[in-house]
N, C-alpha and C positions, 0 to 999 in steps of 0.2 A: 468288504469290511475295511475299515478304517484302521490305520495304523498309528499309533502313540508310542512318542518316545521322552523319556524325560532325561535332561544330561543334566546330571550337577556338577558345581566345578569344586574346590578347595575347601569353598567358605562355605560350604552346605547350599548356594543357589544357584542358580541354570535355568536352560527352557524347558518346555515345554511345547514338542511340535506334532502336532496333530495331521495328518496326511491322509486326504479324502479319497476314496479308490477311483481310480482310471484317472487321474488328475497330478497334474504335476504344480499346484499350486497350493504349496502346505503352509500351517497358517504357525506364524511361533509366536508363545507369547511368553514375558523374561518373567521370570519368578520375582518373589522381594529378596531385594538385597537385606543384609544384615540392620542396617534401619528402617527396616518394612515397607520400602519406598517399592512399587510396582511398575516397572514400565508398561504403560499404555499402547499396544497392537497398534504401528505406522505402516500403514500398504503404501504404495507409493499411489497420488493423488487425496488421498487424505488429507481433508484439514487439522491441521495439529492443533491450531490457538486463532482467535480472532481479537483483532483490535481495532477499534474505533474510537476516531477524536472529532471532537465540531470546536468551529469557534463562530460570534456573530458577530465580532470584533471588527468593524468597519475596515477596512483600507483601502489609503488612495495615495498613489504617487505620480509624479511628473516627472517621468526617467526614460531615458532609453538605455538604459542598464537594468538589471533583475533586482528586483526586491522582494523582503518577505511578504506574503498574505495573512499571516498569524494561524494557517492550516498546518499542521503538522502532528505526527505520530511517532511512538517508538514503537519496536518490539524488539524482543529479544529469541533467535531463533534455535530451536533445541539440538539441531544440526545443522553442520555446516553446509550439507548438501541439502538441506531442503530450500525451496525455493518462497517466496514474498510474495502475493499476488496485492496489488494495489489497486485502490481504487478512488477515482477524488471527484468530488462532488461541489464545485463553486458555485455557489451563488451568488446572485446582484452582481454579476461582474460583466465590465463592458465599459468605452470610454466616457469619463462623463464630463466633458468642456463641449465645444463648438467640434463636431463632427464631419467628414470631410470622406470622399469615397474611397481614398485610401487607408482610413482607418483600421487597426487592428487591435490587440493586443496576444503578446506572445506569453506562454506560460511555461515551467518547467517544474519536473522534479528532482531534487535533491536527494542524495543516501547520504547521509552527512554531510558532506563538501563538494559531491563527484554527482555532475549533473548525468543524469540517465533517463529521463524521458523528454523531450522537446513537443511543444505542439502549439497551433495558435487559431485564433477565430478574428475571422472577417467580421466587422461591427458593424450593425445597422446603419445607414444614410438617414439623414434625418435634415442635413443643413437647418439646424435649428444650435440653443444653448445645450438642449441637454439632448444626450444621444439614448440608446436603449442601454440596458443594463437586462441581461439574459443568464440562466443558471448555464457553465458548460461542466462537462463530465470528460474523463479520460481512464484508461485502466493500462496496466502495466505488470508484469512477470519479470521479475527480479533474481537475482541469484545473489544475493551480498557474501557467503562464504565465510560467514563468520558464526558463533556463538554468542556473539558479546552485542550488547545493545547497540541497534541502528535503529536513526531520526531519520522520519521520513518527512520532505517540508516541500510545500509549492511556491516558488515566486511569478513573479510577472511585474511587464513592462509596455509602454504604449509603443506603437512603430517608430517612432523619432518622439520627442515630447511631451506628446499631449498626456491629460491625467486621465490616470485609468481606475477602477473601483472595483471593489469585492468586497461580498456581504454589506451591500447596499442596501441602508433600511433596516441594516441587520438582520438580514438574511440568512440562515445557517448552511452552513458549506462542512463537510462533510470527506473522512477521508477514513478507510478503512483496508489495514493491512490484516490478511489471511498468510498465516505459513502454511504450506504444501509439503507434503512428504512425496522425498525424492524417490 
């Protein structure tokens, strides 16, 4: 048989924990507080909230420094311990001048200012004007530590100068932050 316990505290609200027999995995769930707000049952690997942002806002630069792509997200996460899982989806990106077999371009992710994922793609050879422009993808597990809104943003840059592109053709690129419970 199952065991229930309910504990109130002060203000008339508490949990409620329910406890499966032979099982040491009991489930609690928080009553409403006095503005009848419920908190929501967090296991740890649950998704808490999902967000998603696109843009098809062309960009192209000539930099061997990081620039923005106009790809970026907030969220705001409901504990400090829960974790970000990221996910970024570029499109039409890839160098677009005179191509060369050392080509690249390098990408990164931002958490507001503090760069936290680095990654980069080898660009088609083509010895031609224009090079390929291909979708790439990357993902990422986060732990920002905070409650308070964090922007998640991609830049990129060509290997030394050459000009580089995303969302070419306007192409939609794609960036999608999940909280995790810790």
């Amino acid at each position: 048989m199952s065991k229930i316990a309910l504990t109130p505290n002060a203000s008339g609200t508490g949990t409620l924990t329910i406890a499966a027999p032979n099982t040491s995995t009991d489930r609690t769930l928080t009553l409403p507080d006095s503005t009848g707000t419920v908190d929501t049952l967090q296991r740890a690997g649950n998704v808490i909230q999902v967000v998603q942002a696109t843009t098809s806002t062309q960009t192209v630069g000539a930099s061997s420094s990081f620039f923005d792509t106009t790809l970026q997200g907030s969220i705001t996460p409901s504990s400090s311990s829960n974790k970000i899982l990221i996910t970024v989806n570029l499109a039409g990106t890839g160098v677009s001048g005179l191509s060369s077999a050392t080509d690249r371009v390098h990408y990164r992710i931002l958490r507001d200012a503090s760069e936290i994922h680095y990654w980069e793609k080898i660009n088609g050879y083509t010895n031609s004007s224009v090079a390929m422009a291909n979708s790439v993808s990357t993902t990422k597990l986060d732990s920002p530590s905070t409650t308070s809104s964090v922007t998640y943003k991609v830049q990129m840059h060509g290997h030394s100068s050459e000009q580089v592109i995303a969302q070419w053709q306007s192409g939609i690129s794609t960036i999608t932050l999940m909280e995790i419970a810790a």
